[in-house]
Backbone as JSON, one array per atom type, in Angstrom:
{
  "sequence": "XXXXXXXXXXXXXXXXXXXXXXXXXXXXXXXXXXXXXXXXXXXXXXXXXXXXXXXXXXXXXXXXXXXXXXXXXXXXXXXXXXXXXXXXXXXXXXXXXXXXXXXXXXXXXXXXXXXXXXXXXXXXXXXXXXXXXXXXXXXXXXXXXXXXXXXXXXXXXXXXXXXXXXXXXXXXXXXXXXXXXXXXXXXXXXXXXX",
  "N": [[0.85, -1.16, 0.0], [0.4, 2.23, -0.91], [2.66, 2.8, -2.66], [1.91, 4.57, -4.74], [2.13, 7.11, -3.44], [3.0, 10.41, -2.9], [5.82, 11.95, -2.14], [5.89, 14.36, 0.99], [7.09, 17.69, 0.41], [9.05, 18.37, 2.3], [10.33, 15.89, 2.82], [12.6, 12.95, 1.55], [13.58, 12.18, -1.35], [13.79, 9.51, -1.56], [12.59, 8.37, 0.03], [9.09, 7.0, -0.19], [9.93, 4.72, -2.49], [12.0, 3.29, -0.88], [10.33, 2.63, 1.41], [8.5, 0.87, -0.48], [9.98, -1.05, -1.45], [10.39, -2.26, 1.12], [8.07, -3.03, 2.04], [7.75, -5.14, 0.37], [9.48, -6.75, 1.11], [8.59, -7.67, 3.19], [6.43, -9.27, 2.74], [7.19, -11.06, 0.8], [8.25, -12.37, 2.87], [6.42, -12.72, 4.45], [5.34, -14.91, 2.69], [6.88, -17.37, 2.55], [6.48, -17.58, 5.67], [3.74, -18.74, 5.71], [3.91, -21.04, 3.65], [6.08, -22.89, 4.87], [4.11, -23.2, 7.12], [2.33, -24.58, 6.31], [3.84, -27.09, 4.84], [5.0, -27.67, 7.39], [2.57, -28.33, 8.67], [1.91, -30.52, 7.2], [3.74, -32.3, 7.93], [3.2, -32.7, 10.4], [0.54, -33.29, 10.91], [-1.3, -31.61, 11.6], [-2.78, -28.35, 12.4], [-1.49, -24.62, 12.1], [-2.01, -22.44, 12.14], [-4.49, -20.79, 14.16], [-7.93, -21.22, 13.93], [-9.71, -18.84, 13.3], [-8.4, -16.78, 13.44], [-6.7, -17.32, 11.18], [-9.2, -16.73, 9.04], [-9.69, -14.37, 9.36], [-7.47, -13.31, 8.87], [-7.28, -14.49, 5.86], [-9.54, -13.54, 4.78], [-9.45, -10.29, 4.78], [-6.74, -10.57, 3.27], [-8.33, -11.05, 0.81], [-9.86, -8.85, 0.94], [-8.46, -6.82, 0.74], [-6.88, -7.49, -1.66], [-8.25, -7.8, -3.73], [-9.92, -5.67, -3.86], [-9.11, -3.19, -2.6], [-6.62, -2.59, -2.85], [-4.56, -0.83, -5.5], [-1.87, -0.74, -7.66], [-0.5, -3.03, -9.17], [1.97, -4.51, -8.13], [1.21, -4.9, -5.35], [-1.61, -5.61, -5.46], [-0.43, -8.14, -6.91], [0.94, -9.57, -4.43], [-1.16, -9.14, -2.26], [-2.89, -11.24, -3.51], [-1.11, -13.33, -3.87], [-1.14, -14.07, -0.76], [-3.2, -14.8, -0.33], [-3.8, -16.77, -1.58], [-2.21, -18.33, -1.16], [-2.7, -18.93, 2.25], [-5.04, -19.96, 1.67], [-3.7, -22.9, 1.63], [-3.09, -23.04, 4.01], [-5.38, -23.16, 5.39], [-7.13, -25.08, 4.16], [-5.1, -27.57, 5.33], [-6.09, -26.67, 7.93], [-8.55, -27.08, 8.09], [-8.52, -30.15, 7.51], [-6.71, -31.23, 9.08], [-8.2, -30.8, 11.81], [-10.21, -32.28, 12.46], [-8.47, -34.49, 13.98], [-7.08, -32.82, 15.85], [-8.87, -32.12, 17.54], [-10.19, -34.15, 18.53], [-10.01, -34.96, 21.39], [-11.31, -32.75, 22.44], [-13.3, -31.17, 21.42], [-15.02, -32.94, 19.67], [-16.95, -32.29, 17.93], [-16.46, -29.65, 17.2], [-14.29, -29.99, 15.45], [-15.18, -32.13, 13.22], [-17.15, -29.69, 12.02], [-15.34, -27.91, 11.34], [-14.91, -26.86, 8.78], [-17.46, -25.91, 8.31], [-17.98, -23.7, 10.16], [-15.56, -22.61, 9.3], [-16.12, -20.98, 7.13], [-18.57, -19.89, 8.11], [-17.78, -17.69, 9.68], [-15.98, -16.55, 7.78], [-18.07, -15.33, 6.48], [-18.99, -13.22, 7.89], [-16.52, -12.04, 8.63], [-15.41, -10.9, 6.38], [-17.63, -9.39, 5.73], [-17.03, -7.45, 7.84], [-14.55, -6.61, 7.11], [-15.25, -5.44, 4.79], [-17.14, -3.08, 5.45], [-15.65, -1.74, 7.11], [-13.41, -0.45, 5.29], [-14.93, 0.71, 3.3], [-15.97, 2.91, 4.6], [-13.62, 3.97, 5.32], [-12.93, 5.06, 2.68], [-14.84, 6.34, 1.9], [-14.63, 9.05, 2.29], [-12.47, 11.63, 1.7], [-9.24, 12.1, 4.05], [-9.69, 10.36, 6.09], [-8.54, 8.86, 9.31], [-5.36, 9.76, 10.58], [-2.95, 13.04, 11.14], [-1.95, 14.75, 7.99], [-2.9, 13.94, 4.92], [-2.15, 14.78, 2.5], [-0.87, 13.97, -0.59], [-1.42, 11.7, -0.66], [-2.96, 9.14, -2.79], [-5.2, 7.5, -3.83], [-6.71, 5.8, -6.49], [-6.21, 7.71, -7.98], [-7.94, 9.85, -6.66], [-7.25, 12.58, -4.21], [-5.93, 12.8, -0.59], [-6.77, 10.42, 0.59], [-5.58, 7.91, 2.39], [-4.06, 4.65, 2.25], [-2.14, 3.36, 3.56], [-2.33, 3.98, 5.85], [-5.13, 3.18, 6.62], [-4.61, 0.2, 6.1], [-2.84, -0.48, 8.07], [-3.95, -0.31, 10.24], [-6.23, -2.08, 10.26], [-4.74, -4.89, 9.83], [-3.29, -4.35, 11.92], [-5.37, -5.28, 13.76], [-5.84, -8.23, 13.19], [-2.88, -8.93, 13.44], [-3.15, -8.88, 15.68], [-4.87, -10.73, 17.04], [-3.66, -13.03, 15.98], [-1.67, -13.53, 17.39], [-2.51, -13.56, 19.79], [-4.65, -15.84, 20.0], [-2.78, -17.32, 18.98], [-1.44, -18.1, 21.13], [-3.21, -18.82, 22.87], [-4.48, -21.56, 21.57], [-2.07, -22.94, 22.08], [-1.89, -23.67, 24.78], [-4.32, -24.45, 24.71], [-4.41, -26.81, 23.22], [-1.74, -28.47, 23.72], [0.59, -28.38, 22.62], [2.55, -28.16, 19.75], [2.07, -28.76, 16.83], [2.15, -28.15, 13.7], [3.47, -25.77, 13.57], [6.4, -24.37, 14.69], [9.02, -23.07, 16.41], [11.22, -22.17, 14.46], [9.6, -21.25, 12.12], [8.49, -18.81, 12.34]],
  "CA": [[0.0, 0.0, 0.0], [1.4, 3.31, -0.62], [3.39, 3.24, -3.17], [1.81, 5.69, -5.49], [1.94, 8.09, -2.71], [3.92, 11.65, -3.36], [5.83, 12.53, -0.46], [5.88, 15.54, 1.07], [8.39, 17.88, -0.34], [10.69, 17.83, 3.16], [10.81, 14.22, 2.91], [13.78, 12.85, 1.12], [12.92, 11.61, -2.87], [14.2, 8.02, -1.56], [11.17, 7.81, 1.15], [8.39, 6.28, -0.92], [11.31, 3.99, -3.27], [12.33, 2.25, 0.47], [8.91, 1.71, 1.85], [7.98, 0.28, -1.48], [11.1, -2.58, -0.97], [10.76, -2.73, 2.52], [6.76, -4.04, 2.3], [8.12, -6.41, -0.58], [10.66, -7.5, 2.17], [7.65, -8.29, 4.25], [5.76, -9.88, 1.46], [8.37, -12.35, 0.91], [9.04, -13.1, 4.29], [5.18, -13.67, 5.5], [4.95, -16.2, 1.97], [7.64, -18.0, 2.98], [5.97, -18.34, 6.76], [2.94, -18.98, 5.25], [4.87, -22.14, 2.86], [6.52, -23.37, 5.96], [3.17, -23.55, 7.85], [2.08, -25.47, 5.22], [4.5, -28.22, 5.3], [4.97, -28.66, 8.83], [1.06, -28.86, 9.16], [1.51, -31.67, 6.84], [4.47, -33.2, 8.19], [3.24, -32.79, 12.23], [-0.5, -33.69, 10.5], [-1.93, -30.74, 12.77], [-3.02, -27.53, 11.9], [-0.55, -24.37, 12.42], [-2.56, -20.91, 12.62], [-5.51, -20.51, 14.89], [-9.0, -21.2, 12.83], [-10.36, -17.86, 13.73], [-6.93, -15.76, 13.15], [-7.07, -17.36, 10.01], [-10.37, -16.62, 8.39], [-9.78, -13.15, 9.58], [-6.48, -12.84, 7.72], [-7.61, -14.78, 4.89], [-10.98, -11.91, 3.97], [-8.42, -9.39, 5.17], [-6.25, -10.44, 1.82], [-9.22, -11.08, -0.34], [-10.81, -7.11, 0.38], [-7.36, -5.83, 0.21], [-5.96, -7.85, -2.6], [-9.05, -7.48, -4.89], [-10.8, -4.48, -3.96], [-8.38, -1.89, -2.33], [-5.14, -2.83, -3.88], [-4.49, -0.82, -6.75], [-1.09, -0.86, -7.68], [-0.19, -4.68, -9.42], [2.89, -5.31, -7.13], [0.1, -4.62, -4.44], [-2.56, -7.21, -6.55], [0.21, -9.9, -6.66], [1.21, -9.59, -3.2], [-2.14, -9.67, -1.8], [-3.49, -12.66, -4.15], [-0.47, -14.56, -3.37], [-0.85, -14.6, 0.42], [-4.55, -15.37, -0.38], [-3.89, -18.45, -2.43], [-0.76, -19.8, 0.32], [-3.6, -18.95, 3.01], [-5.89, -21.1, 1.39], [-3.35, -23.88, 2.06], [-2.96, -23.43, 5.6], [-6.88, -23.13, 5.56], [-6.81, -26.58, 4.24], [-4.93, -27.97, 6.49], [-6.58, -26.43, 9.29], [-9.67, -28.24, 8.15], [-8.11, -31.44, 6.88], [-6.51, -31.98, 10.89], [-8.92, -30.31, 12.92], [-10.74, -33.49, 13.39], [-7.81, -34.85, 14.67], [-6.4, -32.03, 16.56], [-10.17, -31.57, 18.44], [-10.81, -35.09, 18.82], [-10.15, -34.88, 22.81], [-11.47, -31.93, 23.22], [-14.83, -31.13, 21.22], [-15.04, -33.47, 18.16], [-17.83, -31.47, 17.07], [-16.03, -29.25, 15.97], [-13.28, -30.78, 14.63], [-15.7, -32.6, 11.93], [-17.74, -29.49, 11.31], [-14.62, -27.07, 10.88], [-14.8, -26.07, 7.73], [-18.64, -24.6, 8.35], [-17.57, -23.35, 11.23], [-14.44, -21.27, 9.26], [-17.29, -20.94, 6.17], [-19.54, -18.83, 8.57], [-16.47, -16.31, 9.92], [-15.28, -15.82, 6.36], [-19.11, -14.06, 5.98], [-18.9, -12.42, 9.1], [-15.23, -11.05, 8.91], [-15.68, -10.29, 4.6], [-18.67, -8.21, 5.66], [-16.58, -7.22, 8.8], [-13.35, -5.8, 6.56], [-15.66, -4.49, 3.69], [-17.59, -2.37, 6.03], [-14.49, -0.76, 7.32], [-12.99, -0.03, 4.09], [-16.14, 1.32, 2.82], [-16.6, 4.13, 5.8], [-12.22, 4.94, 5.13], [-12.5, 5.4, 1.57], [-16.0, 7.33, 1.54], [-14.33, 10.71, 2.04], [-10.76, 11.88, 2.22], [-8.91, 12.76, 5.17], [-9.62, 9.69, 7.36], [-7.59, 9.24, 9.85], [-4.29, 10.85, 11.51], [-2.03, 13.4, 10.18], [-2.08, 15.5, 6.63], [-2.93, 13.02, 3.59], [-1.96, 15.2, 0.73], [-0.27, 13.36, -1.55], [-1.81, 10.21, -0.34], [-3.1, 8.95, -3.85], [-6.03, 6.55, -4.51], [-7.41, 5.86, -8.22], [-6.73, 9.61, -8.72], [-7.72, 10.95, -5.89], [-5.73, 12.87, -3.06], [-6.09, 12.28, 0.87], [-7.02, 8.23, 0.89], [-4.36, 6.99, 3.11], [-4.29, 3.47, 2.45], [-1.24, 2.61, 3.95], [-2.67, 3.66, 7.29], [-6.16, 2.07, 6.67], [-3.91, -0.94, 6.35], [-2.31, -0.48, 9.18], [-5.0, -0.28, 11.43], [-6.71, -3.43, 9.75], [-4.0, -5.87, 9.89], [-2.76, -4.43, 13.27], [-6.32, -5.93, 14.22], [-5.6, -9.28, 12.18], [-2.17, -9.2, 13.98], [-3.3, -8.95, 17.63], [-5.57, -11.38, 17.09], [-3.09, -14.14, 15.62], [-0.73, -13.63, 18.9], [-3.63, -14.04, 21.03], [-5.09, -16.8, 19.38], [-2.02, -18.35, 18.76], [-0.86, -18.54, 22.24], [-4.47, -19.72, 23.44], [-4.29, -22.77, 20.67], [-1.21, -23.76, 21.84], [-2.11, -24.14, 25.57], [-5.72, -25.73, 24.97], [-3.86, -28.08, 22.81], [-0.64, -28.79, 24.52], [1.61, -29.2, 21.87], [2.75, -26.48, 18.82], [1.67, -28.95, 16.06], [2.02, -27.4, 12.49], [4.2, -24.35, 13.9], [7.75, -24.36, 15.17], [10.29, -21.65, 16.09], [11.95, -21.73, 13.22], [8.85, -20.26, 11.21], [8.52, -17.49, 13.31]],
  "C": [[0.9, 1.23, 0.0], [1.94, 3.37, -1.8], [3.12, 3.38, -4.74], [1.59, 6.75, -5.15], [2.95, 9.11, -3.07], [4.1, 11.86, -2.02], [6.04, 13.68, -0.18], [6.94, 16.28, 0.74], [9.53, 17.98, 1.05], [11.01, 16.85, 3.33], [12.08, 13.64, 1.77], [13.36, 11.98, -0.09], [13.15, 10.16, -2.42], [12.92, 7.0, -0.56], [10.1, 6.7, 0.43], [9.07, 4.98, -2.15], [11.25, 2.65, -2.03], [11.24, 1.67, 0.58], [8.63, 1.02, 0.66], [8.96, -1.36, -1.29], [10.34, -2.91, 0.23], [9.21, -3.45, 2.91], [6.58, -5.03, 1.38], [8.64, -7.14, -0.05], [9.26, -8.71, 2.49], [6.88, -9.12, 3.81], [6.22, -11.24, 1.33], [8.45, -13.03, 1.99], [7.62, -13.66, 5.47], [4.73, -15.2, 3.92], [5.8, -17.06, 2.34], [7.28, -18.8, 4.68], [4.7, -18.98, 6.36], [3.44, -20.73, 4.47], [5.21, -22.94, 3.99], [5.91, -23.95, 6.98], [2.82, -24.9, 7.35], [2.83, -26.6, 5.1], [4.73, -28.65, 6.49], [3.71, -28.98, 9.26], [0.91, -30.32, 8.43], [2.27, -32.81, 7.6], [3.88, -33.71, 9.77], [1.43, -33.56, 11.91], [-1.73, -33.0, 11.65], [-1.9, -29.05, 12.29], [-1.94, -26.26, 12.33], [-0.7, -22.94, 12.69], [-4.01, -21.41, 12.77], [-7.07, -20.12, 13.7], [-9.23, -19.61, 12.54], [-9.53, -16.43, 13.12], [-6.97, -15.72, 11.33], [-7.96, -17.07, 8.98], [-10.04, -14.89, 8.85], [-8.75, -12.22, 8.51], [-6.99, -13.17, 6.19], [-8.5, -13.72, 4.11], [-9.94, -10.85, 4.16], [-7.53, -9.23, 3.39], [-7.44, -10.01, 0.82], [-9.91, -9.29, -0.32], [-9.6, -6.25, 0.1], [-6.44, -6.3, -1.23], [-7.18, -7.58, -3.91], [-9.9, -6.15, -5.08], [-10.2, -3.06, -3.2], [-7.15, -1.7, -3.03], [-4.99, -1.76, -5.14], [-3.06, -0.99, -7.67], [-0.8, -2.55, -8.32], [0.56, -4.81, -8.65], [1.53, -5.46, -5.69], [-0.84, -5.48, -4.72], [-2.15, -8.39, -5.92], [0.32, -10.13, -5.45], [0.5, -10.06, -2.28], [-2.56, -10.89, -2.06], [-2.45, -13.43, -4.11], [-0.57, -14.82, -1.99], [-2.43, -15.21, 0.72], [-4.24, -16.63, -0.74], [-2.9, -19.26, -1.19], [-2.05, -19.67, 1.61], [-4.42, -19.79, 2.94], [-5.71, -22.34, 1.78], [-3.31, -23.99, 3.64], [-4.75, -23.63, 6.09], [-7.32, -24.69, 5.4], [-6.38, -27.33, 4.99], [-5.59, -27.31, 7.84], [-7.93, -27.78, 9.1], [-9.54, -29.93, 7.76], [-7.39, -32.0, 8.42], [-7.27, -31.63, 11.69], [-9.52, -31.5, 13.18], [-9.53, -34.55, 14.49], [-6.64, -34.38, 16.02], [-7.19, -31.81, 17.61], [-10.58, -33.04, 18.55], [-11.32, -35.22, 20.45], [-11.21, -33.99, 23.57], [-13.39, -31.58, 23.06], [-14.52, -31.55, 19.75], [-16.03, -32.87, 17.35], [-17.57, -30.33, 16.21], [-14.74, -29.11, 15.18], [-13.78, -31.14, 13.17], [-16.58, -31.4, 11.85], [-16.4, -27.78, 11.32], [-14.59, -25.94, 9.47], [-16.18, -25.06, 7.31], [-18.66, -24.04, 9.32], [-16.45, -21.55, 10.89], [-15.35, -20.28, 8.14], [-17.65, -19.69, 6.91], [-18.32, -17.24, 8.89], [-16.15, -15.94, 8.74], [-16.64, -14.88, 5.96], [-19.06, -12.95, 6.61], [-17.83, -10.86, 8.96], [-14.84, -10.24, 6.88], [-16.26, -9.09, 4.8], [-18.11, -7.04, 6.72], [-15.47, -5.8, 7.37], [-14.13, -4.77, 5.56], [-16.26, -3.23, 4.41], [-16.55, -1.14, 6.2], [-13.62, 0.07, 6.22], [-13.71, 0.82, 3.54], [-16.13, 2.76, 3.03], [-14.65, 4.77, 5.45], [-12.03, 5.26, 4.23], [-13.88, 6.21, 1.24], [-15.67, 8.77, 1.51], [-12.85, 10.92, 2.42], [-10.24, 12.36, 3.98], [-9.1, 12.27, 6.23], [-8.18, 9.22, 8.34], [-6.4, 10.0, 10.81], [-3.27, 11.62, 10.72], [-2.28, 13.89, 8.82], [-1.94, 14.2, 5.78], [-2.83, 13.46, 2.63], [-0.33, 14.53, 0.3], [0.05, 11.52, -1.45], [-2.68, 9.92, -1.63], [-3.93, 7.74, -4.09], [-6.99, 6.54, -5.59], [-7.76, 6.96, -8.45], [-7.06, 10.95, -8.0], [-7.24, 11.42, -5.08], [-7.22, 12.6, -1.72], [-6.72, 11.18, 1.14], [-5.81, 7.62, 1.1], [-4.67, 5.67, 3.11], [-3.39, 2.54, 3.12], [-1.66, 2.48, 5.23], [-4.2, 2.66, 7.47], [-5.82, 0.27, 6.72], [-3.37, -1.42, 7.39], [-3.12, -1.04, 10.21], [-5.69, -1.36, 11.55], [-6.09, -4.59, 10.27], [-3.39, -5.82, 11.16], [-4.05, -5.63, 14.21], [-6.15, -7.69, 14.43], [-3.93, -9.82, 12.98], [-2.07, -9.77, 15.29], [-3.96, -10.23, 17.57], [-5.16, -13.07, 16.83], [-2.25, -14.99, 16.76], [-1.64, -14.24, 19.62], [-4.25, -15.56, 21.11], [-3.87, -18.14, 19.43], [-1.25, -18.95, 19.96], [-1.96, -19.84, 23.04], [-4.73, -21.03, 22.76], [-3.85, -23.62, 21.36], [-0.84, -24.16, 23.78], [-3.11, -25.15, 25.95], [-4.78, -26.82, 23.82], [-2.64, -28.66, 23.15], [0.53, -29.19, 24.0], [1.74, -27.94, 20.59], [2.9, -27.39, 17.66], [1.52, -28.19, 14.8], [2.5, -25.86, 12.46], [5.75, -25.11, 14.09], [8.37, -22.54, 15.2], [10.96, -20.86, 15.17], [10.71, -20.42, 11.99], [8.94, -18.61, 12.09], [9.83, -16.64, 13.77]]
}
């Protein structure tokens, strides 16, 4: 996000250039955890991000990769952590019966309408929000001129991003700690990803 933003003229011509790498960095480096999930969920045969975390991130890509995005590096970026998401989504529902057997097999075997219903919830959840930050300029903190969406000025999207995924963030920690005490074991994670 961002980087068809104009920066302000005391900012240094290299400002908008960096951030543009430096959320490609990040890009790279959550497909790669994302990939990694993904095989050790197969190898440990146990799921590796928190149902809930997941379905949150997952709509999270899909409203920002198809419908705020404009930018193609911004497109690909998004719709690739959608499609590797998908896999860990898979595996979530492909072990959850065996990861929830002890605990509540119910919903272990009905997981996947379970993540089904949250993906309406948290879709209608992200679109909402998006909706109400891109209805008029100037949401937000701080001067948005030469914040730049399909043309027009003050639509900060980097911070609407921010604020989103900080949500989507907290929520993975939280989640992911609480997982990994009701299940007693760090199944389809490791250190190394992280």
């Amino acid at each position: 996000m961002g980087s068809t933003d104009i920066a302000p003229d005391h900012a240094p011509s290299w400002l908008v250039p960096l951030s543009t790498v430096l959320l490609g960095l990040g890009v790279v480096s959550w497909d790669l955890t994302y990939i990694l999930t993904i095989r050790r969920s197969l190898a440990t045969k146990s799921y590796g991000l928190p149902a809930a975390a997941l379905v949150v991130n997952i709509t999270w890509e899909a409203v920002y990769g198809f419908y705020v995005s404009q930018a193609w590096l911004e497109r690909a970026g998004f719709t690739l952590w959608f499609l590797l998401n998908l896999g860990c989504a898979w595996t979530t529902v492909r072990f959850a019966p065996l990861d929830w057997a002890h605990t509540s097999p119910w919903v272990g075997r009905h997981m996947a309408g379970l993540m089904a219903g949250m993906a309406v919830v948290c879709l209608w959840g992200h679109w909402a929000f998006v909706s109400w930050w891109l209805a008029e300029p100037h949401r937000g903190s701080g001067d948005k001129a030469g914040k730049w969406y399909f043309g027009r000025d003050g639509y900060d999207t980097t911070e609407l991003a921010f604020w989103s995924a900080a949500v989507a963030g907290l929520l993975t920690s939280a989640c992911g700690i609480a997982m990994l005490i009701n299940r007693g074991h760090s199944g389809g994670t490791d250190y190394k990803i992280w």
